[in-house]
Residue frames as qw, qx, qy, qz and C-alpha x, y, z in Angstrom:
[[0.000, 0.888, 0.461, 0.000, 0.00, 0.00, 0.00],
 [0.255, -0.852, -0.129, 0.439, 2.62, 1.93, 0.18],
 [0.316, 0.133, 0.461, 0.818, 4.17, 2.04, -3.42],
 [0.118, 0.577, 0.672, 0.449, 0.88, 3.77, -4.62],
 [0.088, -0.996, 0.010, -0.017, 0.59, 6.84, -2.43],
 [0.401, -0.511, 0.286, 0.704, 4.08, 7.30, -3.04],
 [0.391, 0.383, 0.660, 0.515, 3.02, 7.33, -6.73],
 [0.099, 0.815, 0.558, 0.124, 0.66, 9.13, -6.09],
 [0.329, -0.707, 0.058, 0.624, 2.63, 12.22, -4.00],
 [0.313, -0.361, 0.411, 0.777, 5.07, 12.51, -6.77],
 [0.184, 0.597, 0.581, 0.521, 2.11, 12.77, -9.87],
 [0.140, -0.928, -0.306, 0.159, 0.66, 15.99, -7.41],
 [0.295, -0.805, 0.173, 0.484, 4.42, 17.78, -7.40],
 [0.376, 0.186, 0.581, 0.698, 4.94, 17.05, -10.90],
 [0.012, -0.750, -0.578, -0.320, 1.30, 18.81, -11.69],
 [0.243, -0.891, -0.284, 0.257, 2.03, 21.51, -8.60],
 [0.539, -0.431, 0.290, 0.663, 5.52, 22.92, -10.42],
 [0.370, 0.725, -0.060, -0.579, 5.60, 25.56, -13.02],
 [0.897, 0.389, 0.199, -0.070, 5.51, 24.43, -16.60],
 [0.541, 0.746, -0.336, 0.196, 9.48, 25.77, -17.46],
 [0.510, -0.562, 0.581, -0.295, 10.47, 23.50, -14.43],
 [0.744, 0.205, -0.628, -0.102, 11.48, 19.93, -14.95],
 [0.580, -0.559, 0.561, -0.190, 12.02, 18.04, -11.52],
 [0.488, 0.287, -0.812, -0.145, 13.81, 14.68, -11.96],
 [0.844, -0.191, 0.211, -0.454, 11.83, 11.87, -11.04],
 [0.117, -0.214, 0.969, 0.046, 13.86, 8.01, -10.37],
 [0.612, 0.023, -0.277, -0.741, 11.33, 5.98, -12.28],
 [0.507, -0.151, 0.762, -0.374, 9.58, 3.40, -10.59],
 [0.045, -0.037, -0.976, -0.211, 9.81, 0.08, -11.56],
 [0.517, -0.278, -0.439, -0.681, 6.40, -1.29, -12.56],
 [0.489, -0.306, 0.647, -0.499, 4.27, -3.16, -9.91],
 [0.158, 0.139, -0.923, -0.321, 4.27, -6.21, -9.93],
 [0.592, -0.358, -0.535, -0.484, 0.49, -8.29, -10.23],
 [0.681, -0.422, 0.258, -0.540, -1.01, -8.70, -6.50],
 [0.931, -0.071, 0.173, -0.315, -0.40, -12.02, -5.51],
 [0.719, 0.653, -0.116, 0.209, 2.86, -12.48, -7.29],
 [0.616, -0.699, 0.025, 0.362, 6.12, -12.22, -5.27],
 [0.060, 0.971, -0.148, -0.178, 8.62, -9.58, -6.24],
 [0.812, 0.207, -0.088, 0.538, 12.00, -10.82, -8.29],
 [0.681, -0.640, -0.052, 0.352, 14.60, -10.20, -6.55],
 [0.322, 0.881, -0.330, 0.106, 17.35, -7.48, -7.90],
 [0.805, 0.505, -0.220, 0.218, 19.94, -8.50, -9.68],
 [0.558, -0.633, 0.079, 0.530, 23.49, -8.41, -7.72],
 [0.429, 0.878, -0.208, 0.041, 25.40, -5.65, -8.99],
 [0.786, 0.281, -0.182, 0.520, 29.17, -6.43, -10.26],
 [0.619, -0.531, -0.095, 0.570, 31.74, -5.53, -7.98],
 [0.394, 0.905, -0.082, 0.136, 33.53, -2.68, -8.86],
 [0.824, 0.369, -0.368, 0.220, 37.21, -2.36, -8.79],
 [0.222, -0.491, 0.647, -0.540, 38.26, -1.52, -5.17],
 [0.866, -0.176, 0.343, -0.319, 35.91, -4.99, -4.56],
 [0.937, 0.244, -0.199, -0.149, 37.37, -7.14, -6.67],
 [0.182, 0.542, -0.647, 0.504, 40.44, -7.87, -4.19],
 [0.606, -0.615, -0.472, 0.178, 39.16, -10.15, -0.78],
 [0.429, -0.740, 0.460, -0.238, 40.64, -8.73, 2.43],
 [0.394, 0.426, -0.801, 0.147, 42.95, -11.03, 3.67],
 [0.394, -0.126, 0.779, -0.472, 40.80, -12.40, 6.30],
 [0.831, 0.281, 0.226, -0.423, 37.90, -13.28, 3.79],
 [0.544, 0.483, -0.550, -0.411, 40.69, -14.45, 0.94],
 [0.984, -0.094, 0.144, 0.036, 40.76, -18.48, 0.61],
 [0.550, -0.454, 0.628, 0.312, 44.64, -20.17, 0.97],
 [0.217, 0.659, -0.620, -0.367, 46.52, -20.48, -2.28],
 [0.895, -0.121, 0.419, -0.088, 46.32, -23.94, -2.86],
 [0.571, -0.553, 0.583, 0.172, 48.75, -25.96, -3.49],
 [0.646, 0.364, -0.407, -0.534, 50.07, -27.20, -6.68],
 [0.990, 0.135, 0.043, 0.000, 50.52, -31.04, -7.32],
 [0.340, -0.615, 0.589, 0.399, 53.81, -32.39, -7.42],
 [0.584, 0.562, -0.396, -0.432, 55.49, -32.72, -10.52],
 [0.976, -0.068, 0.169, 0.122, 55.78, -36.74, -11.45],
 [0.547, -0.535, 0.496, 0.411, 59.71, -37.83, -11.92],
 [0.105, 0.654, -0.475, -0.580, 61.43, -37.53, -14.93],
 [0.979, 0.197, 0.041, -0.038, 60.83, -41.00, -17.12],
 [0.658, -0.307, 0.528, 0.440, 64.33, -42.39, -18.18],
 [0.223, 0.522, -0.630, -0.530, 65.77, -41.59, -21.47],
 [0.894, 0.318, 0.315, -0.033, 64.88, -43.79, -24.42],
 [0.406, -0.495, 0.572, 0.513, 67.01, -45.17, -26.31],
 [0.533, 0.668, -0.069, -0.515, 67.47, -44.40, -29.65],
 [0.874, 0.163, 0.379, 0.256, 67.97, -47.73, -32.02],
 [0.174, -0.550, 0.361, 0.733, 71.09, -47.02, -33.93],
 [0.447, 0.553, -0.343, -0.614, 70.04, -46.10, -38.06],
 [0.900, 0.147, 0.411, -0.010, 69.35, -49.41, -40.18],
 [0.388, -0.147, 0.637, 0.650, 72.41, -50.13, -42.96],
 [0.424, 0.539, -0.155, -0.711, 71.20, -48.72, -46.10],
 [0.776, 0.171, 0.607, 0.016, 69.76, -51.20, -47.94],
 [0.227, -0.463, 0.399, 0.758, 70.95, -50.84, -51.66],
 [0.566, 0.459, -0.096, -0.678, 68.81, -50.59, -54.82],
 [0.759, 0.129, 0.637, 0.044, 67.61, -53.55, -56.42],
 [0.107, -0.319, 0.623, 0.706, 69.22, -54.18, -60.17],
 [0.683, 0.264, -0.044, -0.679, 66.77, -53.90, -62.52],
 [0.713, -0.205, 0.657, 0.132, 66.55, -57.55, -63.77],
 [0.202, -0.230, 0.748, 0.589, 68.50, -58.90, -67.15],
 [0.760, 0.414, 0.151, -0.479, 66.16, -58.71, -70.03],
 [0.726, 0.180, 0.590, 0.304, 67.03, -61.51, -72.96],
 [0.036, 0.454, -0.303, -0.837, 68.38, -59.84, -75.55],
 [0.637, 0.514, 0.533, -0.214, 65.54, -60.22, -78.45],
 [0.360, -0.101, 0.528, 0.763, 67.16, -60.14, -81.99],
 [0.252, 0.477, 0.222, -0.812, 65.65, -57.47, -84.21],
 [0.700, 0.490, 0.512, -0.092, 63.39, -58.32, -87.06],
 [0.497, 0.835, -0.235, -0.010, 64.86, -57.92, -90.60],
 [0.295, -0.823, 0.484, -0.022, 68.50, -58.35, -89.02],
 [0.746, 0.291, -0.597, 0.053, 70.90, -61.40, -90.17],
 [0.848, -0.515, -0.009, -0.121, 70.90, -63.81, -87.30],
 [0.291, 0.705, -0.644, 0.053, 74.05, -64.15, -85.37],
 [0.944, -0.097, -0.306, -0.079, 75.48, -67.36, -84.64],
 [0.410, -0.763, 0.490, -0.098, 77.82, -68.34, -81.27],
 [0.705, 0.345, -0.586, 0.201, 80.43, -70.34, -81.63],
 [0.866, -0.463, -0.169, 0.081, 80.98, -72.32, -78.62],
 [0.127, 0.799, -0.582, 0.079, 84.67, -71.96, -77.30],
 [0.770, 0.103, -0.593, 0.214, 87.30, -74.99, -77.93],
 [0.751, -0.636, 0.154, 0.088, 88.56, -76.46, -74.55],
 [0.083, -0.834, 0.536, 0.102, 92.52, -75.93, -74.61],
 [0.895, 0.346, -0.252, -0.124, 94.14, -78.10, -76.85],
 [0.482, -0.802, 0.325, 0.136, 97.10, -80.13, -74.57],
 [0.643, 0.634, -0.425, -0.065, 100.33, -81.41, -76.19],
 [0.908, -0.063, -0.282, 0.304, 102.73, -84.11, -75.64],
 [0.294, -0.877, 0.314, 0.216, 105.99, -82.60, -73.64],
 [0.768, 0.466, -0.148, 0.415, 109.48, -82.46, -75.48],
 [0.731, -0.621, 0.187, 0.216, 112.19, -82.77, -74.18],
 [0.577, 0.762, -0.252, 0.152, 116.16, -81.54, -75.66],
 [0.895, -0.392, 0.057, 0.206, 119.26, -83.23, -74.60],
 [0.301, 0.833, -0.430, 0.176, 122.94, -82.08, -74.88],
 [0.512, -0.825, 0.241, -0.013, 126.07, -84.27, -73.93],
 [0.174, 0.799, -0.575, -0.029, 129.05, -86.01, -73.90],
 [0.931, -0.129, 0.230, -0.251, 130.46, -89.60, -73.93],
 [0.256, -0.497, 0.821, 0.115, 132.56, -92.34, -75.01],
 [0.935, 0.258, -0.101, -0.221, 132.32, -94.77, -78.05],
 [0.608, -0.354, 0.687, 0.179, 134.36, -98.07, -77.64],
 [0.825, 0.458, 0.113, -0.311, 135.36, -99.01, -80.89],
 [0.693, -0.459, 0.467, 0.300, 137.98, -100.98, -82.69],
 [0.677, 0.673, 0.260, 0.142, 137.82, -100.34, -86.27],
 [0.475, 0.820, -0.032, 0.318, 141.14, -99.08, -87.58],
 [0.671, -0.632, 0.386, 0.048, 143.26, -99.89, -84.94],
 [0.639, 0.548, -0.533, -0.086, 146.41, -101.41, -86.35],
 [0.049, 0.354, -0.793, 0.493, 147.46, -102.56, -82.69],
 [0.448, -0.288, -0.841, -0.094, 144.00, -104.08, -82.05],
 [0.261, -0.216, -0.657, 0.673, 142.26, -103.74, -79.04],
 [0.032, -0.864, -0.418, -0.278, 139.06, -101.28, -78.35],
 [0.385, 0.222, 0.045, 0.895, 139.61, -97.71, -78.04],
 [0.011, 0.795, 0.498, -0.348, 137.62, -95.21, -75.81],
 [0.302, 0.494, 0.512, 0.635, 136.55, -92.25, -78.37],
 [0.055, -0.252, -0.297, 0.919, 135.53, -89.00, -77.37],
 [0.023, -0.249, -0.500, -0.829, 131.81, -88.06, -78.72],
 [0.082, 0.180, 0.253, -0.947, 128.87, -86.14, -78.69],
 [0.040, 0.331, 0.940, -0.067, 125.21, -86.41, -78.29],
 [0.506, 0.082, -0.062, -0.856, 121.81, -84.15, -79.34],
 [0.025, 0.388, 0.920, 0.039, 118.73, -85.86, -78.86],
 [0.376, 0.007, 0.233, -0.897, 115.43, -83.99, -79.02],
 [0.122, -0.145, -0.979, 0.075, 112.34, -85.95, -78.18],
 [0.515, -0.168, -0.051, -0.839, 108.71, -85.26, -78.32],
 [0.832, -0.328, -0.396, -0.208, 106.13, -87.56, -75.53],
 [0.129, 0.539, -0.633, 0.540, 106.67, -88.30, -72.14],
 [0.772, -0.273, 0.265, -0.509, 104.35, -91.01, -71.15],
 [0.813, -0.095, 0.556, 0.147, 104.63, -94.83, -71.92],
 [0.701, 0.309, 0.414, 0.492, 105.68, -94.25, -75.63],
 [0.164, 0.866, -0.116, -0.458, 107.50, -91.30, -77.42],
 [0.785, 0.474, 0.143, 0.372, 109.63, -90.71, -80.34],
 [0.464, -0.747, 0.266, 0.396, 113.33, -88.99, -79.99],
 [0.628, 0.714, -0.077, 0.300, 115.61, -87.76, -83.21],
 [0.521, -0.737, 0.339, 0.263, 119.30, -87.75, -81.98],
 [0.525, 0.830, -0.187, 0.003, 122.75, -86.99, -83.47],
 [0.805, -0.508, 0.224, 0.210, 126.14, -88.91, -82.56],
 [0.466, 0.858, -0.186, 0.109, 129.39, -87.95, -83.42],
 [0.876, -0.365, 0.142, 0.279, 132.49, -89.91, -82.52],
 [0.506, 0.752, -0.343, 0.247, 136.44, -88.28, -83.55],
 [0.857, -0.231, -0.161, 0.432, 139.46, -90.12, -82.08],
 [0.226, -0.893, 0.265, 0.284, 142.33, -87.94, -80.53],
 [0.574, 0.725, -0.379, -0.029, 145.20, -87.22, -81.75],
 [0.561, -0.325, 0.761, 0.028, 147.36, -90.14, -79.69],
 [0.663, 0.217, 0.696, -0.170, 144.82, -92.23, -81.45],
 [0.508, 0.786, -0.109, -0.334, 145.39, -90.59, -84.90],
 [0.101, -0.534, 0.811, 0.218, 148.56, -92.59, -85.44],
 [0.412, 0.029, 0.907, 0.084, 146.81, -95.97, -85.70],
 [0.314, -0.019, -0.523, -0.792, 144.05, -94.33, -88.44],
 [0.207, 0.450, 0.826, -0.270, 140.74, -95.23, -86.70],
 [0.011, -0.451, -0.886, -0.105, 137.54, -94.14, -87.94],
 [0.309, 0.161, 0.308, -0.885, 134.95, -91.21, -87.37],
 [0.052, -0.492, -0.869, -0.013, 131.64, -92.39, -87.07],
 [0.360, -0.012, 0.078, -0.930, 128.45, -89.63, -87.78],
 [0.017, -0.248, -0.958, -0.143, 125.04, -90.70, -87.10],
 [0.464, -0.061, 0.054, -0.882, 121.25, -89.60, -87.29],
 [0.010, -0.239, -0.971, 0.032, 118.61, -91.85, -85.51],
 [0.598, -0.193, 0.077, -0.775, 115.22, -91.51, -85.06],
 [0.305, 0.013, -0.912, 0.273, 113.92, -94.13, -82.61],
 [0.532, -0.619, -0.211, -0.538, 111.01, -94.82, -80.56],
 [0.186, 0.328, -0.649, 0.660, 111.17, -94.53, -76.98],
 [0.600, -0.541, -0.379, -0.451, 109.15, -96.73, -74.16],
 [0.056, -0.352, 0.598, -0.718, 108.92, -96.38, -70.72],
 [0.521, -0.365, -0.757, -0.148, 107.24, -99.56, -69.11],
 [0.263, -0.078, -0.615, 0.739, 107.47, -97.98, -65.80],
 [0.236, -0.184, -0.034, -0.954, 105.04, -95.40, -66.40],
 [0.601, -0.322, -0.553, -0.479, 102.14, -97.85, -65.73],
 [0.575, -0.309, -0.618, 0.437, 103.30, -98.48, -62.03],
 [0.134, -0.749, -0.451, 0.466, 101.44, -95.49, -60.14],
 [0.319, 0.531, 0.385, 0.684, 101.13, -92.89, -62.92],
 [0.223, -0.887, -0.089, -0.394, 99.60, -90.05, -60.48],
 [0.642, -0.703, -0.159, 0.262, 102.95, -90.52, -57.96],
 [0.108, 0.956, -0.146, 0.228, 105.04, -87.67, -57.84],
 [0.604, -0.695, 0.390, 0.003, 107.74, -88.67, -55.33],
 [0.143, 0.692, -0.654, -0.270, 111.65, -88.89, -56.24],
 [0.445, -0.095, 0.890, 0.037, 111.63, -93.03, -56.45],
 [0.495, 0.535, 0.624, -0.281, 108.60, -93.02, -58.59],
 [0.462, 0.834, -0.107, -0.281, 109.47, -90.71, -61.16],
 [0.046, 0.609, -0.756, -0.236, 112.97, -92.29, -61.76],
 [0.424, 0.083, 0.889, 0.155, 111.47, -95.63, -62.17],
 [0.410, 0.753, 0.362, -0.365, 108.94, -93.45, -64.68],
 [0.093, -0.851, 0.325, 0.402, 112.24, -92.44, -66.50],
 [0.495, -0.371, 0.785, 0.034, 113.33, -95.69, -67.65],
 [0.562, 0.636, -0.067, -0.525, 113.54, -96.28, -71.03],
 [0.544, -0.331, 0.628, 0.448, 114.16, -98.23, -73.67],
 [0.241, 0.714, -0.187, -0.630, 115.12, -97.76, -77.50],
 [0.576, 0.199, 0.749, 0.259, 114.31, -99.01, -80.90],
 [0.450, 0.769, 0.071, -0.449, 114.90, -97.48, -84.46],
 [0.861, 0.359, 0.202, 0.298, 116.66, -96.66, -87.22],
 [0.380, -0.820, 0.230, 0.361, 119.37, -94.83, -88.12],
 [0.744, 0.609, 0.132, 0.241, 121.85, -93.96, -90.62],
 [0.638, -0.632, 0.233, 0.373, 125.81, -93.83, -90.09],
 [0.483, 0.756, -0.408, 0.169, 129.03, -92.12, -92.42],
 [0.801, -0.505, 0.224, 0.231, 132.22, -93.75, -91.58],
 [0.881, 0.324, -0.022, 0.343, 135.44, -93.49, -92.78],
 [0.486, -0.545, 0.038, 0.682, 138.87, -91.67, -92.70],
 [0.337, 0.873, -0.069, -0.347, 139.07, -87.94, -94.64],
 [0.502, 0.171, -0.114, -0.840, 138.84, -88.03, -97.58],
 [0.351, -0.035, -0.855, -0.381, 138.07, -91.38, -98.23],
 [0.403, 0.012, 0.643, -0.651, 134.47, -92.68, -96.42],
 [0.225, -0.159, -0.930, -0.245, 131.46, -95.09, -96.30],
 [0.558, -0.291, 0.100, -0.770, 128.10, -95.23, -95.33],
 [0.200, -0.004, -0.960, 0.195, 125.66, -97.84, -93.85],
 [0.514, -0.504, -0.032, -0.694, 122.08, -97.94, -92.36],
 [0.288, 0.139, -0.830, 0.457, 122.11, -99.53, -89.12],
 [0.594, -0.550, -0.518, -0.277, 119.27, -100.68, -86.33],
 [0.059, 0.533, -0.390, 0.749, 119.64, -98.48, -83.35],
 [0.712, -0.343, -0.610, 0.066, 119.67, -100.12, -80.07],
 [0.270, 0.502, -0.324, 0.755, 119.23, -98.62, -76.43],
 [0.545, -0.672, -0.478, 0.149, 118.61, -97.61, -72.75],
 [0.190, 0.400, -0.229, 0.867, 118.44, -94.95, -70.81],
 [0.403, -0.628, -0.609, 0.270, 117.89, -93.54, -67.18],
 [0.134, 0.686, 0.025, 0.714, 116.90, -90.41, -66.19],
 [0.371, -0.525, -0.643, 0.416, 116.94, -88.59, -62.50],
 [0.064, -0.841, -0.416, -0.340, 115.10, -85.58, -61.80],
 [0.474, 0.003, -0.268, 0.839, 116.61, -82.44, -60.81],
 [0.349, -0.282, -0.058, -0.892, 113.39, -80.16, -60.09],
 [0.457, 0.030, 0.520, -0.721, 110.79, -80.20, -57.59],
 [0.038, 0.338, 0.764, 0.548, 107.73, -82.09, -58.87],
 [0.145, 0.740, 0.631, -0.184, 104.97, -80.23, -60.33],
 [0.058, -0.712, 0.089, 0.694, 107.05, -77.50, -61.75],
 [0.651, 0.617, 0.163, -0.411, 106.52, -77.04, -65.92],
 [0.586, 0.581, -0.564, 0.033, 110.03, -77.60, -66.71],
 [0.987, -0.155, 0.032, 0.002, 111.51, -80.64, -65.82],
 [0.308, 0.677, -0.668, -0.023, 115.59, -80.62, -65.48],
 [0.978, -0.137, 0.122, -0.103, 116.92, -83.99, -65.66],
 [0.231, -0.529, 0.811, 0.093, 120.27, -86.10, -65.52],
 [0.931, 0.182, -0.110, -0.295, 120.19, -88.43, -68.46],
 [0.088, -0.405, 0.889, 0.194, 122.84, -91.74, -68.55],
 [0.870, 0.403, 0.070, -0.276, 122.14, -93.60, -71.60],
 [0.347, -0.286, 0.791, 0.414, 123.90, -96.43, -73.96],
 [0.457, 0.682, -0.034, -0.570, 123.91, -96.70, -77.27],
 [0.375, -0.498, 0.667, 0.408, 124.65, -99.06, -79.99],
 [0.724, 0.491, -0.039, -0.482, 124.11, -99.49, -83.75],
 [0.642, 0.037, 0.756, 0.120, 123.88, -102.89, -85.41],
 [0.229, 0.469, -0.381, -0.763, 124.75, -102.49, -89.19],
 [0.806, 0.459, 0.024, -0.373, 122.37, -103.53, -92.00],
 [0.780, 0.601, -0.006, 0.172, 125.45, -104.18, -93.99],
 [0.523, -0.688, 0.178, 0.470, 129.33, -103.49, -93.58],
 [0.329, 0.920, -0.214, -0.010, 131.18, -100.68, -96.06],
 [0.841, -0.032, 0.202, 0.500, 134.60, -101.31, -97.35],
 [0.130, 0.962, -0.132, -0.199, 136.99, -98.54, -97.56],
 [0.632, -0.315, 0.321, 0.632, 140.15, -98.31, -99.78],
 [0.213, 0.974, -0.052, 0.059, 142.30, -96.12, -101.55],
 [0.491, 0.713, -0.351, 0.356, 145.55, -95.16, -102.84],
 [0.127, 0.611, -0.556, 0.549, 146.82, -94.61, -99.40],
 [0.906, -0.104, 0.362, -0.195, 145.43, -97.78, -97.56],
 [0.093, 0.349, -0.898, -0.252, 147.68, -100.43, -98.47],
 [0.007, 0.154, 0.983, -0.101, 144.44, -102.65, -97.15],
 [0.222, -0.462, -0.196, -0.836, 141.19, -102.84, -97.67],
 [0.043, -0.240, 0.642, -0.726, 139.29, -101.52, -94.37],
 [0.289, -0.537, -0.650, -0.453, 135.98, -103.18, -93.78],
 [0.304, -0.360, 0.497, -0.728, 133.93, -100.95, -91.04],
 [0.480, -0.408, -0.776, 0.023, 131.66, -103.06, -88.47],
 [0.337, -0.825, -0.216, -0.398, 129.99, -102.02, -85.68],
 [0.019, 0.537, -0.551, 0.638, 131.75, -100.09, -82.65],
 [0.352, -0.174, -0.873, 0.289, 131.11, -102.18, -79.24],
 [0.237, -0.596, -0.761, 0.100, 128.97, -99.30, -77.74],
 [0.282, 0.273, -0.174, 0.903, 128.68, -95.93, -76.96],
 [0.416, -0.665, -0.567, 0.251, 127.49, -94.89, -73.48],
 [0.084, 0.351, -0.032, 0.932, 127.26, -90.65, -72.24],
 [0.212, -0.612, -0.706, 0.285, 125.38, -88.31, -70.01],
 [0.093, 0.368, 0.198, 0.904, 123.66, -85.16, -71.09],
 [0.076, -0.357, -0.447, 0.816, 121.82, -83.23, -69.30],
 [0.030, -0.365, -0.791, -0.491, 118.11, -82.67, -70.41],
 [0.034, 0.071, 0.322, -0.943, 115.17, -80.39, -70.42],
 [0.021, -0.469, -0.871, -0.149, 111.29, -81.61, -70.41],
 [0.188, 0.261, 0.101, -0.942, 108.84, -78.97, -71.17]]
């Protein structure tokens, strides 16, 4: 009852004031409906001297959380190897059309050869031919062989040359050239063919000879010939490691040639004639290289 004669007051002193007066009137909220309870005004917003507590009203700082421990370090796997780029794969080579086809020739397998083998030495022929005092006579002479094969059979071309000193010049003997060619087997070889070891190879060495052969004889100027069947043997010992490509070797061989036929020499200065036959043997040792 008592909003409404206040209402009322202030409509009279609006109405009782002159009209070039203005009074300032706070306007009153409306009323609310009878029966209705009044909403409650609004809280007004602090202003800025409030917005501070006091220190009796402020609440305690609170506290933060502790901070959790550090984790351990991870470890860091060391980098993977670089893997390298697959190669593209080989394509077949596809011959172009139109093109003249080419053709492969296989390749030959390495063609192997016999070894050869070349001999150089020195020796002694016993003969008696032209002796006037009789008796055999050791000769000074000289040997070349060269020889191609070194398993159970080869084949060997050799030169012999026989010249008497000059003691031996008084009684008027003989010189004797010869060229053989002969074949050469070696039964040993069949007795462990893959051993290497010094016994083994010298019984591998062991040879024996069979050819022909063709012989001058006579004293200068006057001379004869003859073809003659070369007989022999020979041993060899190894002077290299084995397994090395050349082979040096120590040869001792004998030699003797059986004539077809026997030559008769004379002349003016021969009071006789001389017939030749065959010398008793001629034995040497040369020194030989197998390659």
């Amino acid at each position: 009852m008592r909003r409404p004669l206040m209402t009322a007051l202030a409509v009279a002193m609006v109405a009782a004031l002159p009209s070039g007066a203005r009074a300032w009137v706070r306007p009153i909220a409306p009323l609310a409906p009878m029966g209705e309870p009044e909403p409650a005004p609004a809280p007004a917003e602090p202003g800025p001297s409030e917005t501070t507590a006091s220190p009796e009203t402020a609440a305690p700082p609170e506290t933060p959380p502790p901070a959790p421990p550090p984790s351990p370090p991870v470890e860091t796997p060391p980098p993977a190897a670089a893997i390298p780029p697959l190669e593209p794969p080989v394509q077949p080579w596809v011959q172009p059309e139109g093109s003249v086809p080419i053709l492969e020739v296989p390749a030959r397998e390495p063609v192997s050869r016999p070894r050869l083998s070349a001999a150089v030495g020195m020796g002694l022929s016993y003969d008696s031919v032209g002796f006037s005092k009789g008796g055999t006579h050791a000769i000074p002479s000289f040997f070349t062989v060269l020889g191609i094969g070194d398993g159970v059979a080869g084949f060997d071309l050799g030169v012999f040359a026989s010249s008497a000193s000059r003691e031996d010049r008084t009684q008027l003997p003989v010189d004797r050239l010869a060229v053989d060619g002969f074949g050469v087997f070696r039964p040993g070889t069949w007795v462990n063919p893959d051993d290497r070891s010094f016994e083994m190879r010298l019984l591998h060495a062991l040879a024996a000879e069979l050819g022909l052969g063709f012989e001058r004889d006579g004293r200068s100027p006057i001379s004869g010939t003859r073809f003659l069947v070369h007989l022999g043997a020979r041993a060899e010992v190894s002077l290299s490691p084995a397994g090395e490509p050349t082979d040096l070797r120590l040869r001792l061989a004998v030699r003797r040639g059986v004539g077809l036929y026997t030559p008769k020499l004379s002349g003016k200065t021969m009071p006789d004639v001389l017939e030749v036959g065959d010398s008793a043997a001629e034995i040497y040792a040369a020194l030989v290289a197998v390659f």
